[in-house]
C-alpha positions as CSV (number, residue, x, y, z in Angstrom):
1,X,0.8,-18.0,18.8
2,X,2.1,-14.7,17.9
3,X,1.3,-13.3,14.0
4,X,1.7,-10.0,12.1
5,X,-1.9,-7.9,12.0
6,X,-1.0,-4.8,10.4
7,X,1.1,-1.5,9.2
8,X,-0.3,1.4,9.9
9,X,0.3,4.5,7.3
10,X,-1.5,7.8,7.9
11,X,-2.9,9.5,4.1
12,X,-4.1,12.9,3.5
13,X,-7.2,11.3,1.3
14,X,-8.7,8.0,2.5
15,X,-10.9,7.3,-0.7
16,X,-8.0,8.3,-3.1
17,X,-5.6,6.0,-1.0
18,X,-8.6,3.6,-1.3
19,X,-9.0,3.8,-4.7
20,X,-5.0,3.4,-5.1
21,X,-4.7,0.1,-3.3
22,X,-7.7,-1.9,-4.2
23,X,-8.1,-0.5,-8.2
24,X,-3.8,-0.2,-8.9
25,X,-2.7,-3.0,-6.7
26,X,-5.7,-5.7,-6.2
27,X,-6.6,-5.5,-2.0
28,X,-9.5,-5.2,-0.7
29,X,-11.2,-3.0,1.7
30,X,-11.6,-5.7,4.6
31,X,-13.4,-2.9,6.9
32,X,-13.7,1.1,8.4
33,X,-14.2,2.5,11.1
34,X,-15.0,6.0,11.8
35,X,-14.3,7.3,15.0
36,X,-16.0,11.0,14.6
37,X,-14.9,11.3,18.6
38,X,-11.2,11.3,17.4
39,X,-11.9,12.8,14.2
40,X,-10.1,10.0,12.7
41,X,-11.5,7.3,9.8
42,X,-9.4,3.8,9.3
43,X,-10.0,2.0,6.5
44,X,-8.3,-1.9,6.6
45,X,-7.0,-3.2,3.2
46,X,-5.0,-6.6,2.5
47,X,-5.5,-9.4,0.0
48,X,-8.0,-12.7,0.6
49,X,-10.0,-11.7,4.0
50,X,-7.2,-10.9,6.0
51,X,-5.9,-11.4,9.1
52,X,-8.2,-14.6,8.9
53,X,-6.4,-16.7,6.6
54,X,-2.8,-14.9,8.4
55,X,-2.5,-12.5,5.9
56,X,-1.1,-8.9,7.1
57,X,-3.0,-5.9,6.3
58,X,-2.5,-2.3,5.8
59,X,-4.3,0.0,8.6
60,X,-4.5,3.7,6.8
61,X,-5.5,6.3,8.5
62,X,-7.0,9.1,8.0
63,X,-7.1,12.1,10.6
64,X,-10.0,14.4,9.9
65,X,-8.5,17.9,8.5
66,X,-5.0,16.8,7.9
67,X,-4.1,16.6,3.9
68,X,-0.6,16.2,3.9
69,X,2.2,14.4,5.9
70,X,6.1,14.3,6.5
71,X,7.7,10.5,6.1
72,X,11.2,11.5,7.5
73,X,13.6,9.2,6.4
74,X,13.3,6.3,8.7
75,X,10.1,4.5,6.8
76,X,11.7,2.7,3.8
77,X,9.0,0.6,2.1
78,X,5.7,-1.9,2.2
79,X,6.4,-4.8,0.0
80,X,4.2,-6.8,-2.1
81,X,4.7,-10.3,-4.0
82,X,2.7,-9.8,-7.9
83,X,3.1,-12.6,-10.4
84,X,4.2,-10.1,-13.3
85,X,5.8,-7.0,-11.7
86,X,6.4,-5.2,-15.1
87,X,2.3,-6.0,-15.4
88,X,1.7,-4.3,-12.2
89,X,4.2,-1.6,-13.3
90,X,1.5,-0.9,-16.0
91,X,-1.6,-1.1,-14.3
92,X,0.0,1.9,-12.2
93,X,1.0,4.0,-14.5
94,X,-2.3,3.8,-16.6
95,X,-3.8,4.1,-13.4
96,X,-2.1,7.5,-12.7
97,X,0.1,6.1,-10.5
98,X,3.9,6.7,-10.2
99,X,6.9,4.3,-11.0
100,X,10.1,5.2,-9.4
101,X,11.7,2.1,-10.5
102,X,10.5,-0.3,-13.3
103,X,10.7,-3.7,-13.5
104,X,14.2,-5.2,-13.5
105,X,16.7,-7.9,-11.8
106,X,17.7,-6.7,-8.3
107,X,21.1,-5.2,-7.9
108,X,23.8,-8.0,-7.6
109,X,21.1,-10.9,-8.1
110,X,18.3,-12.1,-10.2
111,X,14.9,-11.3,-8.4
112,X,12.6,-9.0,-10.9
113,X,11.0,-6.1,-8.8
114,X,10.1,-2.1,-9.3
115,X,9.2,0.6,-7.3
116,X,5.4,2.3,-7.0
117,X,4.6,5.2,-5.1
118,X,0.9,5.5,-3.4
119,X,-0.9,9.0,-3.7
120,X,1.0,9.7,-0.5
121,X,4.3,9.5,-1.4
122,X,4.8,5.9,0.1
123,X,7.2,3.8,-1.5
124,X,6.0,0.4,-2.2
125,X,8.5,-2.3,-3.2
126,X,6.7,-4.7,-5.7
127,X,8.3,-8.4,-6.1
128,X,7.7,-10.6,-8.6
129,X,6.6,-14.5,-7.2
């Protein structure tokens, strides 16, 4: 049987992407590995314990002397399901996070979601469930 493991998203500053993730939007860090051969650290981060109970997980990674990427245009966002989305809104911006969108009904429907940005400029879609 075939199932989702991760996405992988490369970040300029692994403990502020950390720190993002697990204090601003609940994960945890499931587990890192530092590879000093590839001068490159990955740090796993999901909800529950991961890929164990089926649950994807986000891979970042962090490439030893590189502090800044270029998205292009072709990533569009990581979603995640939060009970109160104008809640999580909060927690973000108190955090020193950035809200692109706050929390309101979809466009043509009724869904309540917003839009976060990580410390990397990823866009993260949060839905409320």
């Amino acid at each position: 049987m075939s199932k989702f493991l991760h996405t992988m998203i490369r970040v300029g500053n692994l403990d502020r992407s950390v720190k993002f993730y697990t204090d601003l939007l609940g994960m945890q860090e499931l587990r890192r590995r530092d590879v000093p051969d590839g001068k490159y650290t990955l740090a796993f981060l999901g909800y529950g314990t991961g890929n164990a109970e089926g649950q994807g997980e986000i891979e970042l990674t962090y490439n030893y002397g590189v502090d800044k990427y270029e998205q292009g245009s072709a990533f569009g966002h990581l979603a995640l399901g939060v009970p109160d989305v104008a809640a999580a809104c909060e927690k973000v911006r108190h955090g020193g996070g950035r809200v692109t969108r706050e929390a309101g009904p979809v466009k043509f429907g009724t869904t309540i979601i917003a839009f976060v940005e990580d410390p990397d400029g990823y866009k993260i879609e949060l839905i409320q469930r």
